[in-house]
C-alpha positions as CSV (number, residue, x, y, z in Angstrom):
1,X,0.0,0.0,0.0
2,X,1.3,3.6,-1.0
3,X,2.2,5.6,2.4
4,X,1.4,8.9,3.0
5,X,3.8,12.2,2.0
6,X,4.5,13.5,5.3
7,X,1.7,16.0,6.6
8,X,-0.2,14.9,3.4
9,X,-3.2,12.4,4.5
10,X,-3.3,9.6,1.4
11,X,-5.6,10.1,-1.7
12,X,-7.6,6.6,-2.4
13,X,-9.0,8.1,-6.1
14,X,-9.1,5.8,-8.8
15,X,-7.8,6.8,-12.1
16,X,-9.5,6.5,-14.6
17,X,-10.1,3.4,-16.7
18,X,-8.5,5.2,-20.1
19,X,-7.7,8.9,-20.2
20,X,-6.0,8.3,-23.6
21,X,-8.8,8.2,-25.9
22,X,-12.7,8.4,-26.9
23,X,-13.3,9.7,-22.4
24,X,-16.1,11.6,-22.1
25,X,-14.6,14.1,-19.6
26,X,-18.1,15.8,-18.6
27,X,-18.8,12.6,-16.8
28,X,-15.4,12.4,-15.0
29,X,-15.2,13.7,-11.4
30,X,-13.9,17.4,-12.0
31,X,-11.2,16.8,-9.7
32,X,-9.7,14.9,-12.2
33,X,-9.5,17.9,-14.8
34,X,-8.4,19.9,-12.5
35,X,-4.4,20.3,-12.1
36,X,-2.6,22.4,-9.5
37,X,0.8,24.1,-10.2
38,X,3.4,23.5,-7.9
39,X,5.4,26.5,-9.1
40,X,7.4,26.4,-6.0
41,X,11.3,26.0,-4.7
42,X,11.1,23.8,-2.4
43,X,9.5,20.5,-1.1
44,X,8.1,21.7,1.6
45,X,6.4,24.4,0.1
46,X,4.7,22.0,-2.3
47,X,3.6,19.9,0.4
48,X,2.1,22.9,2.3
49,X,0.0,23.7,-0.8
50,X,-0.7,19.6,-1.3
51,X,-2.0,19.6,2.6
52,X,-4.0,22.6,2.4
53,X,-5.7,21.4,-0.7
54,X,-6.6,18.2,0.5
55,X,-8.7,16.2,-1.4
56,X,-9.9,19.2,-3.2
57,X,-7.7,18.4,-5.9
58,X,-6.1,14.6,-7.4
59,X,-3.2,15.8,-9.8
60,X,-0.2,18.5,-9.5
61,X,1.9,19.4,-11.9
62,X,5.7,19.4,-11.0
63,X,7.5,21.5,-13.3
64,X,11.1,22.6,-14.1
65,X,11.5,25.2,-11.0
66,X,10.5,22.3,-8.3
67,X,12.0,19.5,-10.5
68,X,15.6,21.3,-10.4
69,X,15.4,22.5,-6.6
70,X,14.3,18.9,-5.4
71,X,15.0,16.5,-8.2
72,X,12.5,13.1,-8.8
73,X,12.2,12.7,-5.2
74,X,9.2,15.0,-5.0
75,X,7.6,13.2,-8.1
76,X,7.8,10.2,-5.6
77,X,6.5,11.3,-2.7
78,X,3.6,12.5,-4.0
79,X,3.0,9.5,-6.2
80,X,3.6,7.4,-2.8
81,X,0.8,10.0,-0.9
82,X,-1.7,8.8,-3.7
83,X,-1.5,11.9,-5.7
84,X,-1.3,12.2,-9.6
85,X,1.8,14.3,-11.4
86,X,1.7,15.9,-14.4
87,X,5.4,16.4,-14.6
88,X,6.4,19.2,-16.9
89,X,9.7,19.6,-18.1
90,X,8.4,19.9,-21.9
91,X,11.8,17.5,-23.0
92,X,13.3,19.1,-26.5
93,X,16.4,17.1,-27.7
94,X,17.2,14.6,-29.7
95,X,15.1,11.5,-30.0
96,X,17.8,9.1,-27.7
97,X,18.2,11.6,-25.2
98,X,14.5,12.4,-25.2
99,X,13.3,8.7,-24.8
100,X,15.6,8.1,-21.9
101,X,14.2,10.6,-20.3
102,X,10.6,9.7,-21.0
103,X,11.6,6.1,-19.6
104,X,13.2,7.4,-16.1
105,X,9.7,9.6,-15.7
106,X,8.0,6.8,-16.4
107,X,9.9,4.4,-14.0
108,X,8.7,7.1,-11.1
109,X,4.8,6.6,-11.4
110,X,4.5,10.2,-12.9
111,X,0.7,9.9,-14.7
112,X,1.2,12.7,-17.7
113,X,4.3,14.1,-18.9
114,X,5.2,17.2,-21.5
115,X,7.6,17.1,-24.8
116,X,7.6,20.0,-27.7
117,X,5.5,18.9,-30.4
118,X,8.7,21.2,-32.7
119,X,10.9,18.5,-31.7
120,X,10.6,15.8,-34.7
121,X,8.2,13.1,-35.9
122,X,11.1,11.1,-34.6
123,X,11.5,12.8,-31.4
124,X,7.8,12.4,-30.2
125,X,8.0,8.5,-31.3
126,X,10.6,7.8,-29.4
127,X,8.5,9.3,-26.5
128,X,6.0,7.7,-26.7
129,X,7.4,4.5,-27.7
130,X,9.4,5.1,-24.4
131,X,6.5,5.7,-22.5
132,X,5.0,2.1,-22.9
133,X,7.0,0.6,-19.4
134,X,4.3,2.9,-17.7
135,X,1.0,1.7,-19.5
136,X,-1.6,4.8,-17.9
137,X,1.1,7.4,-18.9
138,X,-0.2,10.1,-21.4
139,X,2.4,11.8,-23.3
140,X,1.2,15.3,-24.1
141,X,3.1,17.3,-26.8
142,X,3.2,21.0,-25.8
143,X,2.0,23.6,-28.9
144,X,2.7,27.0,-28.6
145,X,3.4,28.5,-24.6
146,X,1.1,30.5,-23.7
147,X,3.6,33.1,-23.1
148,X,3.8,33.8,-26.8
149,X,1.6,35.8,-29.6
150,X,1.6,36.1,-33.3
151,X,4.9,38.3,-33.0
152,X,6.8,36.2,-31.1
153,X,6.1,33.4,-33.3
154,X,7.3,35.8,-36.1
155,X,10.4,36.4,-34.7
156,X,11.3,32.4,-34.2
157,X,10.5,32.2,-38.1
158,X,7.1,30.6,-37.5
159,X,4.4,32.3,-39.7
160,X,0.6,32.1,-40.0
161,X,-1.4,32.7,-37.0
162,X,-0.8,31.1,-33.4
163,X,-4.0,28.8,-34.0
164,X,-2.7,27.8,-37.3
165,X,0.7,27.1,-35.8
166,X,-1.4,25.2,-32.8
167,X,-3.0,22.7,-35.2
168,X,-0.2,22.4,-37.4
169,X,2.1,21.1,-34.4
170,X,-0.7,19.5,-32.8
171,X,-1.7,17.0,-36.2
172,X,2.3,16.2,-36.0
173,X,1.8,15.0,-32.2
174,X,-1.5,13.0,-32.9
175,X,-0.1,11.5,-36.0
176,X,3.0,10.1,-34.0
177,X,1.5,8.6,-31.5
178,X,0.8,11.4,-28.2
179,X,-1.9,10.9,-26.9
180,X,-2.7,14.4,-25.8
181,X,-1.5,18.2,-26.4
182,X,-1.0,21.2,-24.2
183,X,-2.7,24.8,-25.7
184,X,-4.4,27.5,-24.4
185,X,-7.9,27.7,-24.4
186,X,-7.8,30.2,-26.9
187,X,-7.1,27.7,-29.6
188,X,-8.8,24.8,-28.1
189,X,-12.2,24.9,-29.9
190,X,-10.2,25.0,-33.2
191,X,-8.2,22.0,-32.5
192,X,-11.3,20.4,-31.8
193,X,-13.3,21.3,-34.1
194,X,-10.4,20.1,-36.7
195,X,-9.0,17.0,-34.8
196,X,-11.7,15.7,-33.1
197,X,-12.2,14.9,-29.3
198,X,-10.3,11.4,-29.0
199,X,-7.2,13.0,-27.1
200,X,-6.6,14.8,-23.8
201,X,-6.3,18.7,-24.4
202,X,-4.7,20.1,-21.6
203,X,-5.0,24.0,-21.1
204,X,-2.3,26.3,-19.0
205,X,-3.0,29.9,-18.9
206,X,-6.5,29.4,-17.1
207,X,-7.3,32.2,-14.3
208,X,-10.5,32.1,-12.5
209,X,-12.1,35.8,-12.9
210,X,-10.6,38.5,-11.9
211,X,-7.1,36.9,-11.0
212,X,-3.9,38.8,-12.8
213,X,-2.4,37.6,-15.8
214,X,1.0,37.1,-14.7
215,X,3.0,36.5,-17.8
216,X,0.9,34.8,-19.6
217,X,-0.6,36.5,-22.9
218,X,-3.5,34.1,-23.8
219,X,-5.6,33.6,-20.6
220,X,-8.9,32.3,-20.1
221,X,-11.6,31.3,-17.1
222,X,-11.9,27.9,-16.3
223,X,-15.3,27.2,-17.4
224,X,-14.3,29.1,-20.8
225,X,-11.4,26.8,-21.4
226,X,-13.8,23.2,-20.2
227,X,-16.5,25.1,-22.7
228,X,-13.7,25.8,-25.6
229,X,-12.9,21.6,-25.0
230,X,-10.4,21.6,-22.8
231,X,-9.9,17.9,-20.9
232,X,-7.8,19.0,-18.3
233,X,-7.1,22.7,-16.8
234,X,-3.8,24.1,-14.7
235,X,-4.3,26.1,-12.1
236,X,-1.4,27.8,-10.3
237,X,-0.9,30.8,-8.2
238,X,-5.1,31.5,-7.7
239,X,-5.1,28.5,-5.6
240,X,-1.5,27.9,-4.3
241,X,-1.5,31.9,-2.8
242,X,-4.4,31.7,-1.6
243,X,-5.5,32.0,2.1
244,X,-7.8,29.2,2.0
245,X,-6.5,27.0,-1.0
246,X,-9.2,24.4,-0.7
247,X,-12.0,26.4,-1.2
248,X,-10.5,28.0,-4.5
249,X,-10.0,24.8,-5.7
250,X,-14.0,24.0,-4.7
251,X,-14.4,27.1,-6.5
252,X,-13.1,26.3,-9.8
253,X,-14.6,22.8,-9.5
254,X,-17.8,24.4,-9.4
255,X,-16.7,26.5,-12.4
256,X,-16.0,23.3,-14.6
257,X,-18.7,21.5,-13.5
258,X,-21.4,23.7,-14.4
């Protein structure tokens, strides 16, 4: 039986049977499309955030600033406490280097993981080819951040409009084999409308009402990205900074399940 993360009482929640393909996520308990950012330093801050949202939320997502400070050990705590990760280090390299990778974050129980859809046909099916040893892992190929607009896509040499650019790298990801993308919102209903609803879309960028932008440059509401066909949603700061994180997260549940 998996033990608890210290001051983290154990989650029992199933996962479900098969995120990968034809799920009808409106009938999936919310608090499986609902993903918390850890965008912390250290492990103890991200347990803080994991305690106070208690069973609130299933799955966190562990990303390059926790990953570096505390290395796979944090993935493996939290997968012992019961908890889902959604580790995202979005792996660019070449295909070797990247499937190695993929294999080692499979061997630590981590549930969804991020590469760049730019990186090669080769690259992502070597990913997901690597991704096998873990069979519930869903390899999500990341489109354009939603950091960037139409002029910084310019300046990288990528023309045609961010949602063109979106479903361009996104028909390379589904066509190799991941089983899911990452987008904003934004372009979500596009990709849908164009690809079809038999993958995971997973949507960053998402700030309840009134929250600040941050850096981001293509935000959206939570029940705008579940209504532009989003799967999944990540949530950062509006929860994790907030005085009560649990009942932001109840919040946004509500949001996404109205």
């Amino acid at each position: 039986m998996a033990t608890s993360l210290p001051g983290i009482p154990h989650a029992d929640a199933k996962r479900p049977d098969d995120e990968r393909c034809s799920v009808d996520f409106r009938n999936v308990d919310p608090r499986q499309r609902l993903i918390v950012a850890l965008d912390v330093s250290t492990a103890a801050a991200a347990r803080k955030i994991v305690a106070a949202v208690g069973d609130s939320a299933l799955t966190y997502k562990v990303g390059m600033q926790l990953y570096t400070a505390e290395g796979p050990q944090v993935v493996r705590d939290l997968v012992a406490s019961g908890r889902r990760v959604f580790l995202d280090l979005k792996y660019h390299d070449i295909p070797n280097t990247v499937g190695a990778a993929v294999n080692e974050a499979a061997k630590l129980g981590v549930s969804m993981l991020t590469v760049h859809a730019g990186g090669s046909a080769k690259m992502l099916r070597a990913s997901v080819e690597a991704a096998k040893v873990q069979a519930e892992l869903i390899v999500l190929a990341v489109t354009v951040l939603t950091s960037m607009d139409g002029n910084d896509l310019e300046t990288i040499g990528m023309h045609g409009t961010v949602a063109e650019s979106v479903v361009r790298l996104a028909k390379i990801a589904l066509t190799n084999g991941c089983q899911g993308i990452v987008t904003s919102a934004r372009e979500a209903s596009r990709v849908r409308a164009e690809l079809g609803n038999e993958f995971a879309l997973v949507t960053p960028g998402v700030r309840p009402a009134g929250s600040t932008a941050g850096d981001q440059k293509r935000v959206v509401t939570p029940a705008e990205a579940i209504a532009a066909g989003a799967s999944h949603i990540v949530v950062g700061r509006p929860i994790t900074e907030a005085a009560d994180p649990a009942t932001q997260a109840r919040a946004i549940l509500a949001q996404i399940s109205g």
